[in-house]
C-alpha positions in Angstrom: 38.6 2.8 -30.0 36.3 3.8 -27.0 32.6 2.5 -27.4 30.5 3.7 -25.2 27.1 2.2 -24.5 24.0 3.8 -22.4 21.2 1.5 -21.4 18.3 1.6 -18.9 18.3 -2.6 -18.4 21.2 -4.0 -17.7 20.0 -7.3 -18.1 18.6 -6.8 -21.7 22.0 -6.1 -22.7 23.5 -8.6 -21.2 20.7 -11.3 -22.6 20.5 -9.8 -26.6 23.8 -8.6 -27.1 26.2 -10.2 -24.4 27.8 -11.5 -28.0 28.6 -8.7 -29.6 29.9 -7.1 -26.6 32.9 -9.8 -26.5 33.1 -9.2 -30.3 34.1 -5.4 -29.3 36.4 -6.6 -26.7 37.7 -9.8 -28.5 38.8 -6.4 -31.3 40.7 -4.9 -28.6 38.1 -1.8 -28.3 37.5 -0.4 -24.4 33.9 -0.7 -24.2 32.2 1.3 -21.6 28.3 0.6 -20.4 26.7 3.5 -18.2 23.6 1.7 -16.8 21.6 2.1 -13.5 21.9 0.4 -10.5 21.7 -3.7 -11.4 22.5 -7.0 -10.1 23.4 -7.8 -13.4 26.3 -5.2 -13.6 28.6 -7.7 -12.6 27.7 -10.0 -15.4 28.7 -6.8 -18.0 32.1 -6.7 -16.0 33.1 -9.9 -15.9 32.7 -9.9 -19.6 35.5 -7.3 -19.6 33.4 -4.3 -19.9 33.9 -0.9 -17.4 30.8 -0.2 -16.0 29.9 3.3 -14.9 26.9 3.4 -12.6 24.2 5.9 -13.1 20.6 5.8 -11.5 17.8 6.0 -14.1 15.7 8.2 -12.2 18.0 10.8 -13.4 18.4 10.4 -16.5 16.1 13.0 -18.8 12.7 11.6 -19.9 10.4 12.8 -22.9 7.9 13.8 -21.1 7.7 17.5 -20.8 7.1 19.9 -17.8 4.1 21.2 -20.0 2.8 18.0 -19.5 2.3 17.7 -15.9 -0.7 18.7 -14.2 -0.2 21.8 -12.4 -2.7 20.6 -9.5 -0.9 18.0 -8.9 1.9 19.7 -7.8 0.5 22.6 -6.2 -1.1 19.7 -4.4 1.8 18.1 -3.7 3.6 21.1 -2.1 0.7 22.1 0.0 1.2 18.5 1.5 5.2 19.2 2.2 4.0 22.2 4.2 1.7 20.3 6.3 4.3 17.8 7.2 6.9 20.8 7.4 9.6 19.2 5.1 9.1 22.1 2.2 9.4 26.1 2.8 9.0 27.3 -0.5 5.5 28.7 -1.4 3.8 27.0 -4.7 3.9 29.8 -7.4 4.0 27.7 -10.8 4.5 24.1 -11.5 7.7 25.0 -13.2 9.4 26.7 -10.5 8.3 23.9 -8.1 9.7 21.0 -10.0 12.9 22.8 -10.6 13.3 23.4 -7.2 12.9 19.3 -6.4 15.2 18.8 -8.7 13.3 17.1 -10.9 13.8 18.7 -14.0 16.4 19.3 -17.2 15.6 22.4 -19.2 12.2 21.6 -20.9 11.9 18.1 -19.8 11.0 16.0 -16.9 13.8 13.7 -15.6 12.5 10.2 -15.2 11.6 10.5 -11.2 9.4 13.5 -12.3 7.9 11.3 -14.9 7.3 8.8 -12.9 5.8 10.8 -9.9 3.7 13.6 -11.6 3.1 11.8 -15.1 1.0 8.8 -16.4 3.8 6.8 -18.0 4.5 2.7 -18.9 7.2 2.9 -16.3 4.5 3.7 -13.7 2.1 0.5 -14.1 -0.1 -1.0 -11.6 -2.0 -4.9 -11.8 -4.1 -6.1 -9.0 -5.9 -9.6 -8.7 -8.4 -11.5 -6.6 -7.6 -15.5 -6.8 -10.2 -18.0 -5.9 -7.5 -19.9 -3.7 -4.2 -19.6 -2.5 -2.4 -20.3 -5.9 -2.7 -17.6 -9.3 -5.4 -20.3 -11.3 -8.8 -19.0 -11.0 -9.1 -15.0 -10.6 -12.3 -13.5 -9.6 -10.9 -9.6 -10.5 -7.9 -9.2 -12.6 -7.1 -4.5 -13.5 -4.9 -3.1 -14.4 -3.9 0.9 -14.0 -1.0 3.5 -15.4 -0.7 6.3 -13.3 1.0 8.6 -11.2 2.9 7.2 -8.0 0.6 9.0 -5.6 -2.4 7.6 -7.3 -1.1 4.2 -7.9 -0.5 4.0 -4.0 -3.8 5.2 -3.3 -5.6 2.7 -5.7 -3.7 -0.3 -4.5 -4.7 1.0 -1.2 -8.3 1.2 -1.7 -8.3 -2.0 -3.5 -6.9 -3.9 -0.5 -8.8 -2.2 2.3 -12.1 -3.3 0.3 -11.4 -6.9 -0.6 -10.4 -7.8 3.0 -12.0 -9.0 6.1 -13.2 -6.5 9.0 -13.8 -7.4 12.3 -16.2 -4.8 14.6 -14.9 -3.8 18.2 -17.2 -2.6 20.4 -16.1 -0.9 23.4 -19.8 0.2 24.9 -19.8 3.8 23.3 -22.4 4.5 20.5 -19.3 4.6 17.8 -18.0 1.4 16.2 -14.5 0.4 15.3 -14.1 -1.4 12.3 -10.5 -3.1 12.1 -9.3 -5.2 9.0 -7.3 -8.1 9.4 -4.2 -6.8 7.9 -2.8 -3.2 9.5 -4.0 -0.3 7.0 -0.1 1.1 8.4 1.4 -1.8 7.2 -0.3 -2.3 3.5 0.4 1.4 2.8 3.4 1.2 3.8 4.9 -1.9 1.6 3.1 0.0 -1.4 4.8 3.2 -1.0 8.2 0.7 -0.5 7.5 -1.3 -3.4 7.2 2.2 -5.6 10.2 3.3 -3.8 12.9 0.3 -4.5 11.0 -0.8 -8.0 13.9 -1.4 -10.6 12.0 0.9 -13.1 13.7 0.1 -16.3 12.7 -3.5 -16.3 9.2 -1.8 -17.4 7.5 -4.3 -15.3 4.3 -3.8 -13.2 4.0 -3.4 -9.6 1.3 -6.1 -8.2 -1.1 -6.6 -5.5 -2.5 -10.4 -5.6 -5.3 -11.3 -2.8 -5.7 -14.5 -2.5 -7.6 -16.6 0.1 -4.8 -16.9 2.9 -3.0 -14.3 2.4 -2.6 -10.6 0.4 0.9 -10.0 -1.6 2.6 -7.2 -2.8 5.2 -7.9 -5.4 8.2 -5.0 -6.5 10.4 -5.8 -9.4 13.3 -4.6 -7.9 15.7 -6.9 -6.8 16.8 -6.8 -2.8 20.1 -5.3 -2.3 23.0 -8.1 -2.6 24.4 -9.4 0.4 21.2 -8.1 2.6 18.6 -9.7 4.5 15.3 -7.9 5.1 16.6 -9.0 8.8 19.1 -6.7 8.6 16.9 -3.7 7.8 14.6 -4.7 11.0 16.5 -5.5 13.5 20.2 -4.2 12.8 22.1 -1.4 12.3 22.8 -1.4 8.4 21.8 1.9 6.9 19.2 2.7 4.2 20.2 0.8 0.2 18.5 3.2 -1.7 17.8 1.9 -5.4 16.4 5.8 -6.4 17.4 8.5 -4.2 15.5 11.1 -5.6 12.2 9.3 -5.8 12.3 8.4 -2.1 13.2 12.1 -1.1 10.1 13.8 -2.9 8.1 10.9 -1.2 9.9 11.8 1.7 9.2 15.3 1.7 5.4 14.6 1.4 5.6 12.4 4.1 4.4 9.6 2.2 8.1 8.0 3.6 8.2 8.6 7.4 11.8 8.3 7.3 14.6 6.4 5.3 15.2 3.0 5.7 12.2 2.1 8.4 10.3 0.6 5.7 10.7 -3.2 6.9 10.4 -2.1 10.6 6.9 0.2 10.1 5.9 -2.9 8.7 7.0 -6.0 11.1 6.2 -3.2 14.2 2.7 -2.9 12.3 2.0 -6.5 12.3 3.2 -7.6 15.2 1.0 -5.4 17.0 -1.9 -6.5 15.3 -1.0 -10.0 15.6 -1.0 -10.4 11.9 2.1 -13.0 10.1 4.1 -11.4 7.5 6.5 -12.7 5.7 9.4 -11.0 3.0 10.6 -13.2 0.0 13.7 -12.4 -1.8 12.8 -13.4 -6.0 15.1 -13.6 -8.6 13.1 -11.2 -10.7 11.8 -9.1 -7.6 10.9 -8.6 -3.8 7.5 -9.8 -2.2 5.8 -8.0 0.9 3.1 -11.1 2.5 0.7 -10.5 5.0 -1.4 -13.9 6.0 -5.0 -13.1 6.5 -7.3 -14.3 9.0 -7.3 -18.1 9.2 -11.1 -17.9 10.9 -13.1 -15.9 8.4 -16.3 -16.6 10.8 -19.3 -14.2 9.4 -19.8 -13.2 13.2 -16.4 -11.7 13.7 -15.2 -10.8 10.3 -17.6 -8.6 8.4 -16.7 -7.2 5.7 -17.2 -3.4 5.2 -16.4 -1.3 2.4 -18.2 0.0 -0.7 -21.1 -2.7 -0.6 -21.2 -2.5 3.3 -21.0 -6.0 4.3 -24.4 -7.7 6.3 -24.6 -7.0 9.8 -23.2 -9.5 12.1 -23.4 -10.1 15.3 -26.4 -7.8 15.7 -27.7 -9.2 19.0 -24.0 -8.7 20.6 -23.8 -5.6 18.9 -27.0 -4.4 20.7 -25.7 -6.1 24.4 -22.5 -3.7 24.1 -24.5 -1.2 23.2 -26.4 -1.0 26.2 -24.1 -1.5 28.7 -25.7 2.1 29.9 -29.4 2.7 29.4 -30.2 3.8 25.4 -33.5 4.0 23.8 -34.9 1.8 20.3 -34.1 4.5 18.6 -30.4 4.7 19.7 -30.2 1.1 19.3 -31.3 1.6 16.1 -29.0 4.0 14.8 -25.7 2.5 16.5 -26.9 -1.0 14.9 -27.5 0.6 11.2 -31.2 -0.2 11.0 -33.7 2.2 9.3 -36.9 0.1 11.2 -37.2 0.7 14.7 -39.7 -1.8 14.5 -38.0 -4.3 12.9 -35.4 -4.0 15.2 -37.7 -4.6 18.0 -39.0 -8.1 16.5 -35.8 -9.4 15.1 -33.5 -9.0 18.5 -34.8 -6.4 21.0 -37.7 -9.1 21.8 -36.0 -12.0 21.7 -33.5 -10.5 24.4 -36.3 -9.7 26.8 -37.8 -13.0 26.6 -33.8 -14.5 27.1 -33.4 -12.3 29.7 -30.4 -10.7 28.4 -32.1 -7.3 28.3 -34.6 -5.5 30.6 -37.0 -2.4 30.3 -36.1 0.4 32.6 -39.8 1.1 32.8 -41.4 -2.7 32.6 -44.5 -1.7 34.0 -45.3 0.5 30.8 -43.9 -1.5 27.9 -44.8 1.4 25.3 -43.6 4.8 27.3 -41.8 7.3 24.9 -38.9 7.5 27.4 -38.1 3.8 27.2 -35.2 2.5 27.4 -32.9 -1.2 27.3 -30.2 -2.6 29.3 -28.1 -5.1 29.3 -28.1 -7.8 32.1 -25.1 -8.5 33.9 -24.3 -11.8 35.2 -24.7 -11.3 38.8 -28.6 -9.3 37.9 
């Protein structure tokens, strides 16, 4: 007799009924196991079993098109256009999903699940640790969501628990630049979506912890590979769900297949910021080491509390590398009180000599204005 066996987990079979498998075989039945892709495949052959690979992502879900929110897509395609990788106009969410291929009848496949649904499959948990080891968390959520809106949150939550560090380059505008490459985080988040091993219904994490920010997919690292060999050789893209990575493709949320590991090494090292990649048993790690000075004068935080000014005094010396009046100095240093400004740093600078009056004889003239002293006034 032929049994044959479908399962999303290879390694659940293998664990709970690895047993009655051999009892199968041991009865001289063929027994044949159609799984996705798996490390622990080979453990289902050796036991005697013909394995007949099929990727999960296409397999249909229970989720149907009905469900989907039609904005999402129309979204979506609008988003393709923009990037030039789709042609078709938007006319329903129906006929856009069948024409990605995503899409049986009725029903969603998984990768449309996944992408345009809120599912378990599609689970998000983010952290703040006290340290550098998972003891004492500050922040612990966790989200299920869409792929595009999982990304995005992970995003947001990074780029707002970080540190920022403000560049001034004499112009009235201020750069703000976090320690870690924005090109780099997004990019390990839409990777980690993109190679998660989606039928071990585990979560995709984000963990900040004092040194260092980590981004953990459970989807084991193609056998026999090195993230090495991704960066700096020739080997061509391991893709653990085609279809997934095209639509991401498409909307340009993947640049290109298989650059994942160089956007992000080419990211860092540009930004002189260590990474690391670690290879788990149960899943692949994306860590980038944070700033080891965390010095209030050169790494203000900014985001949705708007971190103290730092550095205000500096900040007002770049400022007026050209002449600029209090109430320019005001505005590019964030203060509402011109005179508070005036007390707090634009005296204090006089008196130091590190800033002069272009009008000195008439302290109080309405057309005013400061400049910084250079080293050889």
């Amino acid at each position: 007799m032929k049994i044959m066996i479908l399962t999303n987990y290879a390694n659940g079979l293998y664990l709970f009924r690895k047993e009655l498998l051999a009892q199968f075989l041991k009865d001289g039945h063929e027994v044949v196991v159609s799984i996705p892709f798996d490390e622990n495949r080979f453990k289902i052959e050796k036991l005697g079993c013909r394995v007949i690979e099929a990727h999960l992502e296409r397999r249909v879900s229970n989720f149907l098109v009905e469900q989907v929110d039609g904005k999402l897509v129309e979204r979506y395609i609008e988003r393709g256009h923009e990037a030039k990788r789709i042609e078709f106009e938007y006319a329903d969410k129906t006929s856009a999903l069948n024409k990605l291929l995503l899409t049986e009848g009725e029903h969603l496949l998984n990768a449309g699940m996944v992408l345009f649904c809120e599912s378990m499959y599609a689970e998000l948990q983010m952290a703040i640790f006290a340290g550098t080891e998972r003891l004492t968390f500050l922040d612990i959520q966790r989200h299920r969501g869409t792929v595009f809106e999982l990304v995005a949150l992970a995003e947001k939550y990074i780029m707002s628990n970080i540190h920022w560090r403000v560049h001034f380059d004499g112009s009235l505008q201020r750069k703000e630049i976090p320690e870690i490459p924005a090109d780099a985080i997004r990019e390990a988040l839409i990777n980690s979506f993109c190679h998660k091993d989606y039928g071990a219904c585990q979560s995709n994490e984000v963990a900040i912890y004092k040194d260092r920010v980590e981004i953990y997919n459970p989807g084991s690292f193609p056998e026999g590979y090195k993230p090495e060999d991704f960066i700096s050789g020739d080997e061509r893209p391991v893709r653990r769900n085609p279809l997934i990575t095209s639509i991401l493709y498409y909307s340009k949320d993947v640049e290109s297949f298989g650059t994942g590991l160089k956007r992000i090494a080419d990211a860092c090292n540009e930004a002189n910021c260590r990474f690391a990649f670690k290879i788990m048993k149960s899943g692949f790690v994306v860590v980038f080491f944070r700033s080891e000075s965390h010095d209030a004068q050169d790494n203000a935080q900014v985001g949705a509390q708007d971190a103290a000014q730092v550095g205000i005094r500096d900040k007002i010396l770049a400022c007026c590398q050209e002449p600029r009046s209090r109430t320019e100095i005001a505005a590019y240093c964030g203060y509402k009180s011109v005179r508070s400004l005036m007390q707090s740093h634009l005296k204090p600078l006089l008196e130091s000599g590190q800033l002069r009056m272009t009008i000195p004889d008439k302290p109080n003239s309405r057309n005013q204005k400061y400049v910084a002293v250079k080293p050889e006034e």
